[in-house]
C-alpha positions, 0 to 999 in steps of 0.5 A: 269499440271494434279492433277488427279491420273495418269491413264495408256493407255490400248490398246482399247484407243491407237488404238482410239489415233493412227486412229484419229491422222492418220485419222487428218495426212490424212486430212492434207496432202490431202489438204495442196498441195490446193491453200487455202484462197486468202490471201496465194497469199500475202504470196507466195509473201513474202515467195518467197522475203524472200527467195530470197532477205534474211531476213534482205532484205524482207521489203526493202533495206537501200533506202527503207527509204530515209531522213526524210521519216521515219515517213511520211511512218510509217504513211502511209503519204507516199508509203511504199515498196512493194513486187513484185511478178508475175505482182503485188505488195504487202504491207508486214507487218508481223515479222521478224520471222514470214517471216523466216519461211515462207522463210526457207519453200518456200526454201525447197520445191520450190528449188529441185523436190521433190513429190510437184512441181510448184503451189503445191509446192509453196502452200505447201511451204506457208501451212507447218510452220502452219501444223507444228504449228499444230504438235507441239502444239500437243506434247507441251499439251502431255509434258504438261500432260505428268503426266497422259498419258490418259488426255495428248493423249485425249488433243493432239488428240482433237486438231490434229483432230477438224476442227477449226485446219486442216481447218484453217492451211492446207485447208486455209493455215493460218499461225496463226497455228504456233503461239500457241504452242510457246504462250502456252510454254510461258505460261507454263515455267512462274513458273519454268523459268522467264528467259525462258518464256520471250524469248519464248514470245518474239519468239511468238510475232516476230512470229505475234505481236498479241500475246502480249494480253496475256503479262499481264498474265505473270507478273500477274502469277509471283512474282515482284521479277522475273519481270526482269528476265522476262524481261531480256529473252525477251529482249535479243531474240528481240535484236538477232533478230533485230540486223541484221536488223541494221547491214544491214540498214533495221532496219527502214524499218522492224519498219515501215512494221510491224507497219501497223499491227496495223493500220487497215482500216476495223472497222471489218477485218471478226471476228464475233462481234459487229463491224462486226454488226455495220459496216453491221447496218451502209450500210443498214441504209446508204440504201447500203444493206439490213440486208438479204445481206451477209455482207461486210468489212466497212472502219473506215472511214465511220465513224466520231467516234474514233471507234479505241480508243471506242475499245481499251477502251472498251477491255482494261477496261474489260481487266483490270477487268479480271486481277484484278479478276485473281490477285491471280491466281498461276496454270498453268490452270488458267494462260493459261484460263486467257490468251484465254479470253484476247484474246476472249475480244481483239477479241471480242471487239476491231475493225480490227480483222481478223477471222483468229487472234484469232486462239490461242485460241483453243489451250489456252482452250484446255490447261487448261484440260478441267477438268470441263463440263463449259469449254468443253462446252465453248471450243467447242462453241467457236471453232465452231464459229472460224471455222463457221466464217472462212468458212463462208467467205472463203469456204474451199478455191480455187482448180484448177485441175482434182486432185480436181474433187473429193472434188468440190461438199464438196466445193460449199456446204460449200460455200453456208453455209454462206448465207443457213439461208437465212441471213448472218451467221456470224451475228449470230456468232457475237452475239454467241461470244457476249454472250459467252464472257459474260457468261465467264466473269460472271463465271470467278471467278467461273472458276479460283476457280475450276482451282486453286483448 
């Protein structure tokens, strides 16, 4: 991807590249074993379920769906199966192989002793597909740059050691680290293999759906001629992998599960933007908080307003502005920025987003070189503000044990990051990413010109 003249690694930089590379390995496998963020107990539910029970059994048997029952579940009309797990149950809604991975890893380290045993195992077993991501993200940007070995390292070891990465996979154990290097090697295969990219999309999204933002930029980036080639590798991925489905009678079940990943409750799921802002505006206003409260999640049914369709129109016309601006783009740079900034606008604009969705963005903007001080800087920003507002509302997570003595007291300070203000922080961070989207958007043309050259 690099137009720079290759420069050779003298042995000063390879000694640079070895003790961060080392220094991020350590970081990980020091806190992989922690418990991490709640929400790793929903997925030691649905990795231990899809282990046990199989892939194609996950989301429910034949009789999960009975006659007729179809649409009322899809709907949430009626109770959908649930995933038993220790005395609770859980909904699950992620991919088909999105839970493979999680049931491959939970089989792997919780069936035979092995160094991690019992709680640890299993938080391992949750933690290791986005660790994983983590790796492989790292030699998809060296293969990337593989042109110029000094840029390629420097990219990879950029992205092994800033927080918003180890932070997010092995501390709080999100899975969203394993999305981006298939994203990105999507991205990177649409000018030499149509065919291939469409498959390697369509892996990513049976991964975790978000990734399907940046589906314009993959016919935007190639002729119409490629189109059904495109297509074609995408099609074909997503009939292997829900054909089993179909065999087994789960097909249904699978659809209406994964389908409640795009009916969100919350007007603001915890990603920092207006509408985490409106909805914290809506309880002070309605006298159920004050502005200095730390802020909390608001239901889209608090409101009258179709705030779901305002935020896909308000997303889907800025969207439409930035493609048209970037119709002419034919860099693998340029695609891959158009890509992170589809995704900062979904982010930033639409209602029900984690702050844990937009985790492919980091990696996206690392992927364009870096090669200008603009999109340093904006990489950065916007990488701080993702790691800000994931800590801001998990800490580093939970740890329970004498192991942990050690790092309680780093822990209770980042819990108290949040509100050290005064106020809540992520209100800040939500009008940081407001105006880091702008300034994007209004140096776009500016950005793709100094890419494509």
């Amino acid at each position: 991807m690099s137009t720079q003249t290759p420069r050779s690694l003298r042995w000063p930089t390879l000694l640079g590249v070895a003790l961060a590379f080392a220094l991020g390995t350590l970081l990980r496998l020091y806190f992989i074993s922690s418990h991490g963020s709640w929400d790793t107990e929903y997925w030691k539910a649905w990795a231990s379920e899809t282990a046990n029970a199989g892939v194609t059994q996950a989301y429910g048997g034949p009789d999960s769906v009975p006659p007729g029952d179809f649409f009322p579940q899809l709907l949430a009309e009626k109770p959908r199966h649930e995933v038993s797990f220790r005395g609770r149950d859980f909904p699950i809604d992620y991919p088909p192989l999105g839970l493979a991975a999680w049931g491959q890893s939970w089989r792997f380290f919780t069936s035979k002793p092995r160094p991690y045993r019992g709680p640890a195992a299993e938080n391992l077993a949750v933690k290791f597909p986005a660790v994983l991501g983590d790796l492989l993200a790292v030699v998809v940007l060296i293969w990337a740059f593989r042109g110029d070995p000094r840029i390629a390292f420097s990219l990879g070891v950029l992205y092994w050691i800033f927080p918003v990465t180890w932070v997010s996979s092995a501390v709080l154990g999100f899975f969203d680290g394993f999305v981006p290097p298939f994203l990105l090697v999507s991205l990177l295969l649409i000018p030499t293999s149509p065919f291939l990219a469409g498959a390697v999309f369509a892996v990513t999204c049976l991964i975790k759906p978000t990734a399907a933002v940046v589906l314009p930029v993959l016919f935007l980036v190639l002729p119409k001629a490629a189109w059904p080639k495109l297509t074609f590798g995408g099609a074909i991925v997503t009939t292997l992998v829900l054909l089993p489905y179909l065999f087994a009678g789960t097909l249904q079940t699978a659809i209406i599960h994964v389908f409640r990943l795009f009916s969100q409750d919350r007007i603001s799921g915890g990603y920092a933007n207006p509408w985490w802002v409106i909805g914290h505006a809506s309880m002070v206003l309605s006298e159920k908080a004050e502005w200095a409260d730390p802020i909390d999640y608001v239901r889209r049914d608090a409101f009258d307003l179709p705030l779901g369709l305002i935020g896909f129109v308000a997303a889907g016309l800025v969207a439409l502005w930035v493609l048209f601006v970037a119709r002419r783009i034919r860099t693998a740079q340029s695609a891959v920025y158009v890509s992170a900034l589809l995704l900062f606008i979904w982010g930033v604009l639409t209602i029900g987003v984690h702050d844990n969705h937009n985790h492919p963005l980091f990696l996206l903007l690392v992927a364009t070189g870096l090669q200008t001080a603009f999109l340093r800087r904006f990489a950065f920003a916007a990488a701080t503000s993702t790691l800000l507002g994931g800590v801001c509302l998990h800490g580093l997570g939970r740890f329970y044990g004498v192991e942990w003595r050690a790092v309680l007291p780093l822990a209770d300070a980042v819990a108290r990051l949040r509100m050290v203000l005064g106020f809540d922080l992520t209100l800040l961070l939500s009008i940081v990413n407001s105006i880091l989207l702008v300034v994007a958007l209004w140096r776009l043309r500016q950005t793709l010109a100094e890419l494509e050259g």
